[in-house]
Backbone bond lengths (Angstrom), bond angles and torsions (degrees), N, CA, C in turn:
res aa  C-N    CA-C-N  psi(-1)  N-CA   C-N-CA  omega(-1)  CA-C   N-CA-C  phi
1 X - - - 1.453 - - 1.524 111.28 -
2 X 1.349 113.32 -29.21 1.703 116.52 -167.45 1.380 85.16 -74.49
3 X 1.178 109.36 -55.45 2.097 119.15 -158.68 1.661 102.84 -51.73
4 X 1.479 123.83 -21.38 1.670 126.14 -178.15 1.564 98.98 -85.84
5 X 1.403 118.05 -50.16 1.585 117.62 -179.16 1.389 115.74 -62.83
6 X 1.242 110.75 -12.13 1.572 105.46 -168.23 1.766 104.82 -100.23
7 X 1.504 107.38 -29.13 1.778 103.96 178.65 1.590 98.26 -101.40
8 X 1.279 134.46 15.96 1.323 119.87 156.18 1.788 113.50 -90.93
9 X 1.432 94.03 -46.15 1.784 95.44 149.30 1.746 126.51 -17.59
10 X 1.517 78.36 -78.17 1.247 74.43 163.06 1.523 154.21 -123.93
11 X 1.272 102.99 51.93 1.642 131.80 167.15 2.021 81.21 -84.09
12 X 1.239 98.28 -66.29 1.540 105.52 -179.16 1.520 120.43 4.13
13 X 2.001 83.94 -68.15 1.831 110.62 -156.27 1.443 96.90 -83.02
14 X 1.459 126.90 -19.86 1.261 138.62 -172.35 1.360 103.87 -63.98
15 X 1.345 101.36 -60.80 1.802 125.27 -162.65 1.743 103.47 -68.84
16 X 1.157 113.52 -32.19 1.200 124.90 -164.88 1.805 95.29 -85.59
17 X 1.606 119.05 -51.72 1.252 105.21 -164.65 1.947 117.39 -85.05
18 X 1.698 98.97 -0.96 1.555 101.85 164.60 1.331 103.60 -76.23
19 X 1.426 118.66 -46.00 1.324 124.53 -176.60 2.159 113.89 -32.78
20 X 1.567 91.05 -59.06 1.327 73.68 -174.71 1.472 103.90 -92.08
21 X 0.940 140.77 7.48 1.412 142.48 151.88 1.584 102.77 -58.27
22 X 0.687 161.58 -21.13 1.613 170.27 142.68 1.576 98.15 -55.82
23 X 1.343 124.92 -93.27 0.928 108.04 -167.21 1.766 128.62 -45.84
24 X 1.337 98.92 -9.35 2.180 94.27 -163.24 1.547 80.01 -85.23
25 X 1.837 126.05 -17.82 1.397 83.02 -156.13 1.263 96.98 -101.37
26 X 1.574 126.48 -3.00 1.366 110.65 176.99 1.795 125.49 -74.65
27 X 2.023 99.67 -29.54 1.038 110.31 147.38 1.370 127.97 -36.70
28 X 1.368 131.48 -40.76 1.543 117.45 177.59 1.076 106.76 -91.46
29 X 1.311 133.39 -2.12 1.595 120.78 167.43 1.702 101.32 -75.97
30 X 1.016 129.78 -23.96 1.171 118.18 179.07 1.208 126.49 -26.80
31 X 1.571 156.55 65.66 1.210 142.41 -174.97 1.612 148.95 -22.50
32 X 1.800 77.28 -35.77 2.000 90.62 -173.87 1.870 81.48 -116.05
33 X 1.570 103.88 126.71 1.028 111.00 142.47 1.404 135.57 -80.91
34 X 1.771 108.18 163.52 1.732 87.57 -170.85 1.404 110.13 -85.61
35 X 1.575 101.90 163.22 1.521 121.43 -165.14 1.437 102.51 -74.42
36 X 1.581 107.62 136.70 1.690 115.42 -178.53 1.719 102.42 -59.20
37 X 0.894 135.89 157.04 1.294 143.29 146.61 1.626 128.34 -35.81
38 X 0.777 103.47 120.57 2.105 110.09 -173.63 1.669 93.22 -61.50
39 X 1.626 97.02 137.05 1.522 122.12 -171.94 1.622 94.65 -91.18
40 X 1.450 100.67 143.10 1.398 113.97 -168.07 1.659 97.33 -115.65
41 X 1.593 135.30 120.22 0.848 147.86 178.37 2.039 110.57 -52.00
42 X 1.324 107.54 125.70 1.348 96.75 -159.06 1.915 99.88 -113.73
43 X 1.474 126.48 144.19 1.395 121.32 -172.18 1.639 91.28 -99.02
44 X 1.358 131.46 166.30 1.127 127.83 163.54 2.037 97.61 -117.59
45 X 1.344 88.36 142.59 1.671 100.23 177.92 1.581 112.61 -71.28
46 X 0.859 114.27 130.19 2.036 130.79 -175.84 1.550 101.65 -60.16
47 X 1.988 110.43 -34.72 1.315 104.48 -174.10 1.542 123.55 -89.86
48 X 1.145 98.99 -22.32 1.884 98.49 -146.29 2.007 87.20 -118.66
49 X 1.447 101.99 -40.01 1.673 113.39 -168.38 1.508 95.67 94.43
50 X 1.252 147.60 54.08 1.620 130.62 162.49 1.744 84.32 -107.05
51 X 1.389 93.82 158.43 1.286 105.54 165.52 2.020 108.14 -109.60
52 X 1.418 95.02 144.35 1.531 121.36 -165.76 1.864 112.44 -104.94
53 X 0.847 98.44 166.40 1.616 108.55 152.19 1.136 120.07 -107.64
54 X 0.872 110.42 121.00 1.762 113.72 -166.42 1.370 107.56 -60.24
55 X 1.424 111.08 -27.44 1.814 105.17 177.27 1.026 123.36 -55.60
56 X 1.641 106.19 -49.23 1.033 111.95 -168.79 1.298 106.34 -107.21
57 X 1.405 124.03 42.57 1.541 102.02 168.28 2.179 105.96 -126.91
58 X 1.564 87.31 176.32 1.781 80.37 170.29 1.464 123.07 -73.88
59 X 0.915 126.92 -178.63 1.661 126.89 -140.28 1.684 84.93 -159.98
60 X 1.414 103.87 143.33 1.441 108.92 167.48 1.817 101.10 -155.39
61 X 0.887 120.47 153.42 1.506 118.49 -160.53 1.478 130.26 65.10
62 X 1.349 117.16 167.90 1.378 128.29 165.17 1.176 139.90 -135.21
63 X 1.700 118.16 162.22 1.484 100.03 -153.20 1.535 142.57 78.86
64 X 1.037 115.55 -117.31 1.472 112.54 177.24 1.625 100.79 -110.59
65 X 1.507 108.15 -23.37 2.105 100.94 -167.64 1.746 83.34 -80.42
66 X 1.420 157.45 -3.71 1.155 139.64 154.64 1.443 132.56 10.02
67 X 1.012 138.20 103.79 1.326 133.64 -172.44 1.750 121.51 -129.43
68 X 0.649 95.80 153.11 1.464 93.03 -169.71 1.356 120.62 -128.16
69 X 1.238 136.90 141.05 1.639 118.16 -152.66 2.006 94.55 -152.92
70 X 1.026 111.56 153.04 1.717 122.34 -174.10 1.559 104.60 -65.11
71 X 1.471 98.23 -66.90 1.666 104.63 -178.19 1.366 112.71 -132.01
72 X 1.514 116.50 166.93 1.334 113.90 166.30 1.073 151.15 -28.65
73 X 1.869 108.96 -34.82 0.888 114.15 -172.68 1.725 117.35 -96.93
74 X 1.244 112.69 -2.53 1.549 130.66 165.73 1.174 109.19 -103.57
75 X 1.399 147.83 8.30 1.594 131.94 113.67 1.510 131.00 -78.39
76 X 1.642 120.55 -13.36 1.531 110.30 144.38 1.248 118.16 -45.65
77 X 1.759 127.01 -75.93 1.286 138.65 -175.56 1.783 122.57 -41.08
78 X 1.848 106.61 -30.27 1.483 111.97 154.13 1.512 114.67 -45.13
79 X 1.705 88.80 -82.42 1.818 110.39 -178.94 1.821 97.38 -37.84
80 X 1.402 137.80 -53.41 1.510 112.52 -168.17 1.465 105.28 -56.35
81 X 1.550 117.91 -50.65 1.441 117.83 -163.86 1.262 115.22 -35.85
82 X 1.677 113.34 -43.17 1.372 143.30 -162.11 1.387 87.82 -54.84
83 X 1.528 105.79 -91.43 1.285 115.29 -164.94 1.857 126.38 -28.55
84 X 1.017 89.66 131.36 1.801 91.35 166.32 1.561 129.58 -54.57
């Protein structure tokens, strides 16, 4: 009984490791690899230097002086500089 559990085992590990031997190699026939991910235009902050997403980040100015800042508290510290 042990001697049947032990070569179905491994018919198992057999079956299983052509298996993905099949799949890697049809995988590299694949021709078109997949496409990198679209680059997202990045702002850098005036205060700290991180760079942002402009979507999603805070905004201070308008127009072209536009600025863009991580968190709140590095567009206060802009706005003081500003001030007189």
């Amino acid at each position: 009984m042990t001697g049947w559990v032990i070569r179905l085992l491994l018919l198992y590990f057999v079956l299983r490791a052509l298996l993905r031997l099949w799949r890697g190699i049809v995988e590299g026939m694949n021709p078109a690899p997949p496409a990198p991910p679209a680059a997202v235009p990045l702002a850098r902050d005036p205060v700290c230097g991180t760079f942002v997403v402009p979507a999603r980040a805070l905004t201070g100015g308008t127009g072209a002086d536009m600025k863009y800042f991580c968190s709140e508290n590095c567009r206060r510290t802009y706005e003081a500089k500003l001030a007189p």
